[in-house]
Backbone as a ProteinNet text record, in pm:
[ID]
protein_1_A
[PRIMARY]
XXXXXXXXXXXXXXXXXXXXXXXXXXXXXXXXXXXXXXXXXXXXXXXXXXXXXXXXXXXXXXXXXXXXXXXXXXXXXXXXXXXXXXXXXXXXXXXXXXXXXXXXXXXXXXXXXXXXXXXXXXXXXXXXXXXX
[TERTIARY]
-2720.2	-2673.9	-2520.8	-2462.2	-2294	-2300.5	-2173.8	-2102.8	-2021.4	-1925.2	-1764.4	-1721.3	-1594.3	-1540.9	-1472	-1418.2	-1269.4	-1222.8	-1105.9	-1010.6	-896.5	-802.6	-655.6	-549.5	-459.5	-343.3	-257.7	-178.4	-9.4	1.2	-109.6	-90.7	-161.1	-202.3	-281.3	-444	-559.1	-684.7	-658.7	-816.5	-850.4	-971.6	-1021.5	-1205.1	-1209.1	-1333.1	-1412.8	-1366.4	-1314.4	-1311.7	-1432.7	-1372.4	-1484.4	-1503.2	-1612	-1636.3	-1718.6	-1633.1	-1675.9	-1827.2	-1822.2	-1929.9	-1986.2	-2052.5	-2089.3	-2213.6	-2221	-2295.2	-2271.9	-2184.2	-2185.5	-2119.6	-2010	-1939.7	-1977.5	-2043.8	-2145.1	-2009.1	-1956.9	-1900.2	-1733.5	-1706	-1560.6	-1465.5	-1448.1	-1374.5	-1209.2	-1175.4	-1012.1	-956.4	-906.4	-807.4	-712.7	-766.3	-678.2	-602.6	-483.6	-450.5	-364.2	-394.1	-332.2	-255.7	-119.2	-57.7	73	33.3	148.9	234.3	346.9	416.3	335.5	323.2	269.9	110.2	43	-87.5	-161.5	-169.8	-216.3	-383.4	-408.7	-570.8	-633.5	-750.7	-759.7	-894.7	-932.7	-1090.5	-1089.1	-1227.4	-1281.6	-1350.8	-1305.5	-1372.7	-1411.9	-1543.6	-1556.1	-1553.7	-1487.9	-1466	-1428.6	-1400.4	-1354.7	-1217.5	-1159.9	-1003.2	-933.6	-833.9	-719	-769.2	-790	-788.9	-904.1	-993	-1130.5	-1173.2	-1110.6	-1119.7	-1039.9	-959.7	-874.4	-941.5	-1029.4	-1153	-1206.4	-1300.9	-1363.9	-1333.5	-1200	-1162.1	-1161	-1076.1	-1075.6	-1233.3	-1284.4	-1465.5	-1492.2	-1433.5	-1500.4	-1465.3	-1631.8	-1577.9	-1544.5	-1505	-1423.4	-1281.4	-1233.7	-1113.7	-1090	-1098.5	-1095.7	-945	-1013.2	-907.6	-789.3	-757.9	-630.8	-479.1	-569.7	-485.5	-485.2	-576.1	-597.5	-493	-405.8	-291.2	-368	-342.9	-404	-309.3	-364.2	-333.9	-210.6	-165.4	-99.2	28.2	44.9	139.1	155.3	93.9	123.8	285.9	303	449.9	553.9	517.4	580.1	587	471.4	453.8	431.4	593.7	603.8	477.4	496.7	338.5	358.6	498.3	528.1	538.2	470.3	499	387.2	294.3	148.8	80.5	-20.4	-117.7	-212.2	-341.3	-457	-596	-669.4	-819.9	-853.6	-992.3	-1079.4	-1162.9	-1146.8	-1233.5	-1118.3	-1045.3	-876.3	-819.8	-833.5	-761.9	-673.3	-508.8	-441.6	-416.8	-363.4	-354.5	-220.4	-216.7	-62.5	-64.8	-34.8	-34.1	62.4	168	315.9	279.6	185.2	165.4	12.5	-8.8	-167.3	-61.9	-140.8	-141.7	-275.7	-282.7	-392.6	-348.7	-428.5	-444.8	-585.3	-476.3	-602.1	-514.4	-600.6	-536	-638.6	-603.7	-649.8	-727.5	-839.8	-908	-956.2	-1024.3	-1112.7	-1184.4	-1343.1	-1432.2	-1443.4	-1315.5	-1305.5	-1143.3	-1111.1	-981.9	-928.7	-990.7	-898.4	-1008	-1042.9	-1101.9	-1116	-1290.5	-1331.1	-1451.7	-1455.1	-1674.7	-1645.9	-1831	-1909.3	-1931.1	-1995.8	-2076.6	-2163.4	-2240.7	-2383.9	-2492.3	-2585.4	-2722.4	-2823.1	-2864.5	-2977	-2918.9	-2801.7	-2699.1	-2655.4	-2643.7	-2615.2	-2448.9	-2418.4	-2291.4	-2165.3	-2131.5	-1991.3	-2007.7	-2100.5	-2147.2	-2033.5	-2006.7	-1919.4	-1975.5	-1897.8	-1931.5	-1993.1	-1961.9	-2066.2	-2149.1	-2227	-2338.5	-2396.1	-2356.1	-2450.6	-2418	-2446.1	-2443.1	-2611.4	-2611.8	-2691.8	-2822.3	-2779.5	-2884.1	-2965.2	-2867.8	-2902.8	-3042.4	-3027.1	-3141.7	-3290.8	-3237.6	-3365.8	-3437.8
1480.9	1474.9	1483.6	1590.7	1604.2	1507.8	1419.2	1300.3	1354.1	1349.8	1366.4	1177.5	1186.6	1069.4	1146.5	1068.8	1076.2	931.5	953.2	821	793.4	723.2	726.9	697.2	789.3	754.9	823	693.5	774.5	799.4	742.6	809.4	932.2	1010.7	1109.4	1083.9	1192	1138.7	1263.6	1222.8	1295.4	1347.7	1430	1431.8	1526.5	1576.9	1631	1593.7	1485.7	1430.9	1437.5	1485.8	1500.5	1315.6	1273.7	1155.9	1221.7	1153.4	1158.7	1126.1	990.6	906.3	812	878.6	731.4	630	562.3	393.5	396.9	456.2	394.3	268.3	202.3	113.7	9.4	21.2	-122.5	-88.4	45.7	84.4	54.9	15.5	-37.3	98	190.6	270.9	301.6	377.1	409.7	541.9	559	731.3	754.4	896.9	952.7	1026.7	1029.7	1171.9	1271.7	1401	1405.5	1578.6	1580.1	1695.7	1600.2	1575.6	1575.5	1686.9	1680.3	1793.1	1862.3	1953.9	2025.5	1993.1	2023.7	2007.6	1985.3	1821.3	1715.6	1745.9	1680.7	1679.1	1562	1499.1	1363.7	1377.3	1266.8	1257.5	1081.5	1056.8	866.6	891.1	733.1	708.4	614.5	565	440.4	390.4	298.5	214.7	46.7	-34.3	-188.7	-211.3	-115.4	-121.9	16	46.2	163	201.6	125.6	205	302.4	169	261.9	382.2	392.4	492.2	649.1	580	704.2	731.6	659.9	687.3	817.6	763.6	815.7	962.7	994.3	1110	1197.4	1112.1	1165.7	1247.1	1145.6	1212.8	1325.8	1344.5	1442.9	1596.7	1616.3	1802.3	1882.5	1842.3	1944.3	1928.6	1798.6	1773.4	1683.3	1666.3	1546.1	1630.1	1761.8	1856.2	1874.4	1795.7	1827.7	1720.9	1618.8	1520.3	1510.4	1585.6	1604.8	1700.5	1651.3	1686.3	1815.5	1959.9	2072.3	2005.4	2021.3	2013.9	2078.7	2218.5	2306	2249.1	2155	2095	1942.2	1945	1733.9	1690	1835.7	1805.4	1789.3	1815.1	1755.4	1642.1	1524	1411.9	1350.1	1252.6	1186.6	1072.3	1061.8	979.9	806.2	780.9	601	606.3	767.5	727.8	796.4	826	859.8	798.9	833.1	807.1	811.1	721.4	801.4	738.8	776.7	770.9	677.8	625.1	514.6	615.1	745	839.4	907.5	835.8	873.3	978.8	1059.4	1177.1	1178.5	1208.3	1222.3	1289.1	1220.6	1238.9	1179.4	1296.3	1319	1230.3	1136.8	1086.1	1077.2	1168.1	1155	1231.4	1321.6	1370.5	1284.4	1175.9	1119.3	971.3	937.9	841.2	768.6	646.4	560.5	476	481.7	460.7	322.2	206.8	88.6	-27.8	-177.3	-294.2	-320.6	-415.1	-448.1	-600.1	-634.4	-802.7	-854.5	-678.8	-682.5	-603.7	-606	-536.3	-371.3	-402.8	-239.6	-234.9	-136.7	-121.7	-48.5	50.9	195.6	165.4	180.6	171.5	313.5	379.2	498.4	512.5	552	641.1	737.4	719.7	849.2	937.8	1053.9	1135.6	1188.7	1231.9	1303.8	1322.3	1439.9	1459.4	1350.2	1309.3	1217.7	1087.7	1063.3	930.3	888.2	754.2	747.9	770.4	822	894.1	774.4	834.9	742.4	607.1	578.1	478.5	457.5	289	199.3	224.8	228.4	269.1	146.2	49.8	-82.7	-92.2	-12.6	-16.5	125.6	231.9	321.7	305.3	207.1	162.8	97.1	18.4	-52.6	14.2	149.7	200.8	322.8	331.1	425.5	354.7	210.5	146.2	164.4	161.2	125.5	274.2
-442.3	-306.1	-306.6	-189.5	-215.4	-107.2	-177.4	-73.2	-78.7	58.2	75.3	151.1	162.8	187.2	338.5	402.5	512.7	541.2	554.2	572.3	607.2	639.1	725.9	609.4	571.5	474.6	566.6	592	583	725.7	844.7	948.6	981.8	909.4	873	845.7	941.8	923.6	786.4	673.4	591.2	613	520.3	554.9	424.4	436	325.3	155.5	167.8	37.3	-96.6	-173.2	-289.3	-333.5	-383.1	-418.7	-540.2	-664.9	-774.1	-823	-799.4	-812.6	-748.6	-596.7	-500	-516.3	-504.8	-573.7	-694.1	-749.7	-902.9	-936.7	-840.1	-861	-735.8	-657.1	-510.6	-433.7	-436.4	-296.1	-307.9	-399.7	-458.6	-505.6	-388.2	-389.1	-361.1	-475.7	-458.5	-432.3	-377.1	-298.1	-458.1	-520.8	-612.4	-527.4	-580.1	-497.8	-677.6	-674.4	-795.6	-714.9	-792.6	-750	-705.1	-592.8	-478.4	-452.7	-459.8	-380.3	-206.5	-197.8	-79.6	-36.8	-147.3	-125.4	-257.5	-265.5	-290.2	-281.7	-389.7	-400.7	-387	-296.6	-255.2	-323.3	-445.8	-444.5	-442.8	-414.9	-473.5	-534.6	-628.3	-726.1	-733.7	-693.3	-780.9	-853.4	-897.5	-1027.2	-1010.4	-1135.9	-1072.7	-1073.9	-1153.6	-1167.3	-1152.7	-1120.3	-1157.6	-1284.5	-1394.3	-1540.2	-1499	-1474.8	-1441.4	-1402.8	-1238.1	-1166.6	-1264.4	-1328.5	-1450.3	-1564.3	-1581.7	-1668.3	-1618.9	-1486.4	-1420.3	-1402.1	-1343.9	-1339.9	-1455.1	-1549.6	-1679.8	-1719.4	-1725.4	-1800.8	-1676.1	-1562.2	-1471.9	-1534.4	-1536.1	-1598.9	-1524	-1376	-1254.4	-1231	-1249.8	-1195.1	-1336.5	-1440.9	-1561	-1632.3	-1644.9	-1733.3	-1603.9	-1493.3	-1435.7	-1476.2	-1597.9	-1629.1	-1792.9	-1808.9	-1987.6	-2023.3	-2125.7	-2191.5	-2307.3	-2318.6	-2425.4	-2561.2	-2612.8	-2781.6	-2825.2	-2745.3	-2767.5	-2725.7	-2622.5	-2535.7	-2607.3	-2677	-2748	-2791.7	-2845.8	-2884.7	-2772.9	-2665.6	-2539.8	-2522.5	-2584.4	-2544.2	-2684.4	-2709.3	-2812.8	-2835.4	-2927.8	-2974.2	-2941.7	-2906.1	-2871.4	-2727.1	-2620.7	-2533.5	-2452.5	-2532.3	-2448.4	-2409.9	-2305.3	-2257.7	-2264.3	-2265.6	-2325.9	-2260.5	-2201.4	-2159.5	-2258.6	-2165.1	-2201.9	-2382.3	-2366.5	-2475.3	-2563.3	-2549.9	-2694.7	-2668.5	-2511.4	-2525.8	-2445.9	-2481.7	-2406.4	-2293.7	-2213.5	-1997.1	-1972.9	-1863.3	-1825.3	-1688.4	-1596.3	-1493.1	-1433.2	-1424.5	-1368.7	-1232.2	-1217.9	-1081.4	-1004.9	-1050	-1010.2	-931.7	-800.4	-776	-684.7	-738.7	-716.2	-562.9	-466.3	-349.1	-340.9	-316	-321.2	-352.3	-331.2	-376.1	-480.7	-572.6	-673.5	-618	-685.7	-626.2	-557.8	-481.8	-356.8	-373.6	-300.6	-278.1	-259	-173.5	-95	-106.6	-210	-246.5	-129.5	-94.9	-1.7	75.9	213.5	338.1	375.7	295.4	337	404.1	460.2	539.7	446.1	386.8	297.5	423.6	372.3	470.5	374.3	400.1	363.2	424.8	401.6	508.7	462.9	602.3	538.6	501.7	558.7	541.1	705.9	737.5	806.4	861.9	982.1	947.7	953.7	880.6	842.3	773.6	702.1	611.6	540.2	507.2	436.4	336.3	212.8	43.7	2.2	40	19.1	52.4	180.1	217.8	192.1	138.2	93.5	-74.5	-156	-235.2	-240.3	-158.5	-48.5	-31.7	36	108.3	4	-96.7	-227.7	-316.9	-293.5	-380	-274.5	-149.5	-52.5	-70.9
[MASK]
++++++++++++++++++++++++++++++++++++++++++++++++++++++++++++++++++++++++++++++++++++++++++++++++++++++++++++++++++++++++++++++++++++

């Protein structure tokens, strides 16, 4: 089932948000945004922490390789000052930022959408409604 997200940053509504992984985390979703400059790429992720959700992305085989550092490029990135995924491979995060508070339920305040979902469902409750 494709979930998208929409949500309010910045003053600005969003919508058709890609959602990585919905009920995987009981609705405990965070706003990536990776790029910035002009046009910024917004997905959620569920996860329980920031590392997490950078996990998450990381292992994604659509958007994972937009933070995975090529082999060819390492010598760019001294070895006392890398970064590296929950799976040992180095990731670049100077253009990624994490959208959310840390020590709550509902980090970033999004509605899922999907057919056959009720519309605009809280990620905590189609978490919820995924088991029923």
């Amino acid at each position: 089932m494709k979930v998208t997200a929409s949500c309010r940053l910045h003053g600005h509504d969003r919508a058709d948000i890609a959602v990585l992984n919905p009920g995987d985390w009981f609705g405990k979703a965070w706003l990536v945004e990776l790029g910035g400059s002009y046009t910024p790429l917004f997905l959620v992720i569920e996860a329980d922490t920031i590392a997490d959700a950078i996990d998450v992305l990381s292992d994604d085989p659509l958007y994972g390789p937009q933070v995975h550092v090529p082999d060819s490029d390492l010598g760019d990135y001294p070895e006392d000052s890398r970064q590296y995924d929950g799976s040992g491979r180095v990731i670049d995060l100077e253009h990624l930022m994490v959208h959310g508070r840390e020590g709550c339920d509902l980090p970033f305040a999004v509605k899922y959408h999907a057919d056959g979902v009720p519309k605009g469902i809280d990620p905590r409750r189609f978490a919820a409604w995924q088991l029923n």
